[in-house]
C-alpha positions in Angstrom: 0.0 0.0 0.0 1.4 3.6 -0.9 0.5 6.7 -0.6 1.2 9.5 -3.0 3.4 12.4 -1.8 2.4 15.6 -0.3 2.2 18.5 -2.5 4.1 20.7 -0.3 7.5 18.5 -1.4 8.9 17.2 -4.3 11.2 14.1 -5.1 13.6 17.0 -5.2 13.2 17.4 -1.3 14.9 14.2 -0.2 18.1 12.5 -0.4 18.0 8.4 -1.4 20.1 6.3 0.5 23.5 6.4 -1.3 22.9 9.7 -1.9 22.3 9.2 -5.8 19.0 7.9 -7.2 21.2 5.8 -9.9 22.5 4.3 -6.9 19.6 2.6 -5.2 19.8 -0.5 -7.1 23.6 -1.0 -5.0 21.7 -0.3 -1.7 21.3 -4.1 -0.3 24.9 -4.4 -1.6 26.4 -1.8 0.5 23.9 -3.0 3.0 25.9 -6.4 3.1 29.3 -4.8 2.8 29.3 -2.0 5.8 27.7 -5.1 8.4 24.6 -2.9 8.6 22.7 -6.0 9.5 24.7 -5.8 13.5 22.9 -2.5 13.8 19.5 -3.7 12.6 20.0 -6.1 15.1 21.1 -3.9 18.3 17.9 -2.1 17.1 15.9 -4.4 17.4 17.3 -6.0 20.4 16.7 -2.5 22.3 13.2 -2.1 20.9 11.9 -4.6 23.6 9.2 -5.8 21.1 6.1 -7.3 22.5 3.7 -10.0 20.5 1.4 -7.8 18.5 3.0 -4.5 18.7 2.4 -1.7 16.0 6.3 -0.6 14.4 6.9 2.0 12.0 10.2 2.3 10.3 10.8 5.8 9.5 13.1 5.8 6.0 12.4 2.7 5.6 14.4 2.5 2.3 14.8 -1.4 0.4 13.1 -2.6 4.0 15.9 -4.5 5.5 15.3 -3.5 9.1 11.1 -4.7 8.5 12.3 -7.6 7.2 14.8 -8.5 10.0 12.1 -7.7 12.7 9.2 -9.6 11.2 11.4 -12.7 11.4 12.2 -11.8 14.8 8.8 -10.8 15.3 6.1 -12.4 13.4 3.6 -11.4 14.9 4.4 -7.6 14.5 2.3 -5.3 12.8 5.2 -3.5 10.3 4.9 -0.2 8.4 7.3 1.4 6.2 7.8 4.9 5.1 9.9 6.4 2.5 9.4 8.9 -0.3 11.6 7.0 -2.6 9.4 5.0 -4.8 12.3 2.4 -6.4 13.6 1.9 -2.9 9.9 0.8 -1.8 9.3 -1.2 -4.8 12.4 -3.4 -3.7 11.1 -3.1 -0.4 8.0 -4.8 -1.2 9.4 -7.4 -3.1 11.6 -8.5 -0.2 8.6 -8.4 2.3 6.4 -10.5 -0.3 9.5 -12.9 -0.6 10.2 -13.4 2.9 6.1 -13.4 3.7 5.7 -11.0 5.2 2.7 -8.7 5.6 3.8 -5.1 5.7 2.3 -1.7 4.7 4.7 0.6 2.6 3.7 4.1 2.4 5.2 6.8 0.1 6.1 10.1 2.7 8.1 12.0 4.4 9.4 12.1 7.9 8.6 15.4 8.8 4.9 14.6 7.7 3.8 11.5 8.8 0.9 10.7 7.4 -0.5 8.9 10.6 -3.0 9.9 13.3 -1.7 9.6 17.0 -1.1 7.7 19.3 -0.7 5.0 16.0 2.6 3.5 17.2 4.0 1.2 20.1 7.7 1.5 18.4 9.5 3.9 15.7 12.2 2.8 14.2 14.7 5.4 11.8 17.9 3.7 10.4 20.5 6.0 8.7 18.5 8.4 8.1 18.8 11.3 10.6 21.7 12.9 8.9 19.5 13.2 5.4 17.7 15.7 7.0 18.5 19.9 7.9 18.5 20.7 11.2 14.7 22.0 10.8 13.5 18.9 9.4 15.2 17.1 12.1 13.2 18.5 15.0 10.0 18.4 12.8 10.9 14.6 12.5 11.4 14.0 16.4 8.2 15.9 16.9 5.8 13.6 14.5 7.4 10.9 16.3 6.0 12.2 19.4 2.9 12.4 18.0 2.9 9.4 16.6 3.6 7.3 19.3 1.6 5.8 22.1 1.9 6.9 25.7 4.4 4.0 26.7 5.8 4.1 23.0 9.6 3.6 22.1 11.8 5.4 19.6 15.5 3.7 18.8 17.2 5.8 16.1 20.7 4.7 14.9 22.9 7.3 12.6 26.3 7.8 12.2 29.0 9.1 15.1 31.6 11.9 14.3 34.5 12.7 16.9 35.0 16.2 18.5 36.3 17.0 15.3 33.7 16.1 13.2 35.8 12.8 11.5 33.6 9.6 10.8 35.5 7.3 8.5 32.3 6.5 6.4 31.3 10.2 5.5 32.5 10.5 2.3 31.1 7.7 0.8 30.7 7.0 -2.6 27.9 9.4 -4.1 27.2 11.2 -0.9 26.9 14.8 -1.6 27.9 17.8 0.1 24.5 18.6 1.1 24.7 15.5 3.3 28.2 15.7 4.8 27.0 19.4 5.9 23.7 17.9 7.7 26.5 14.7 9.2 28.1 17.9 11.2 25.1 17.7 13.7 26.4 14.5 14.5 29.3 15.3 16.5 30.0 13.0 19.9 26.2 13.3 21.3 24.4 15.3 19.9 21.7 13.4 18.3 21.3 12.0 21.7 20.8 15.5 23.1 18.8 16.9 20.1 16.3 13.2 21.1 15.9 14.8 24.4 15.9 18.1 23.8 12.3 16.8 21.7 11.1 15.4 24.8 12.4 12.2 25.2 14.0 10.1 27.9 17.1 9.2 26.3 19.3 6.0 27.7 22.8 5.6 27.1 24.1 5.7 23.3 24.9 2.0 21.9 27.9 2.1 19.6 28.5 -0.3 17.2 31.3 -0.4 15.0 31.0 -1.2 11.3 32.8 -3.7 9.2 33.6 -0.7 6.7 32.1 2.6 7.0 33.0 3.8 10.7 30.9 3.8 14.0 27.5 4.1 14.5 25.4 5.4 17.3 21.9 3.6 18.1 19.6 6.0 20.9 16.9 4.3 22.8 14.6 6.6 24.5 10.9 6.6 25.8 8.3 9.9 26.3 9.5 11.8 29.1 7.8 10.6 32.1 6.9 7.0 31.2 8.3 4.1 33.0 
């Protein structure tokens, strides 16, 4: 299931995953060769998942991180959201391959087309640093809304040093734009920019990749929930 885009943005608004649309079609290869399938993991480990719980994955891209928690998790209820089109179209394919029931809408982050209180967990993968600062906030604030009152988010996105150095950053096809937007990514501040939103934020997870540097997985819950 899709959903068209709003008419507010264009395809021109977002970046795809390698930072090239001619790129997407390497996505699950790169996938395989950075180890990204350890961070899935941690994710999902921290998640806390309980039998029947509602998950959306926010950037959602080719759906590796649905898949890997519906086979953890069959019994989850999965949605994906992206606004690139060829990246859920090889989403969907994987899902229906691995069957597995799981919506894919076509959006944005900053817009999520969902009413509140729709979510017991919201994933976002490597996505974070696609977005300006504004959009960032706007993001972490539809995630509020979109989650239920004991609701989880657990982000993961890439960890520069005090002086903004992350081995991965200047991957193949990433453009400036994005290595900019990586600069609010230094030691913890996506942690603090989580709680600044409103979250309870527990200790940052690290885990380090088998090419492409170190990444940082957040776990945090709406402020004043057990």
């Amino acid at each position: 299931m899709t959903q068209k885009l709003s008419q507010s943005r264009s395809e021109r608004d977002y970046i795809p995953g390698l930072g090239r649309h001619f790129l997407t079609p390497l996505y699950d290869v790169a996938h395989g060769v950075f180890g990204l399938h350890s961070v899935h993991s941690e994710m999902i480990e921290q998640a806390e998942l309980r039998d029947g719980q509602r998950v959306l994955d926010v950037g959602c891209g080719t759906g590796n991180l649905l898949r890997a928690t519906g086979r953890r998790h069959p019994s989850a209820d999965l949605v994906g959201l992206d606004p690139d089109p060829k990246a859920l179209t090889r989403a969907e394919r994987k899902a229906r391959r691995a069957g597995l029931t799981v919506r894919l809408d076509r959006g944005f982050a900053q817009e999520l087309p969902y009413g509140e209180d729709s979510f017991d967990r919201v994933f976002s993968s490597l996505m974070l640093h696609h977005l300006d600062s504004t959009s960032k906030d706007a993001l972490l604030a539809e995630v509020r809304r979109v989650l239920r009152p004991d609701g989880r988010l657990v982000l993961a996105d890439a960890v520069l040093d005090e002086q903004g150095h992350h081995h991965g950053h200047r991957q193949v096809g990433m453009r400036n734009r994005m290595r900019e937007q990586l600069r609010d990514n230094v030691g913890d501040a996506v942690a603090q920019r989580i709680a600044g939103a409103g979250f309870t934020v527990e200790p940052t997870r690290t885990v380090t990749l088998r090419v492409g540097g170190a990444i940082g997985i957040v776990s945090a819950r709406l402020d004043g929930n057990p």
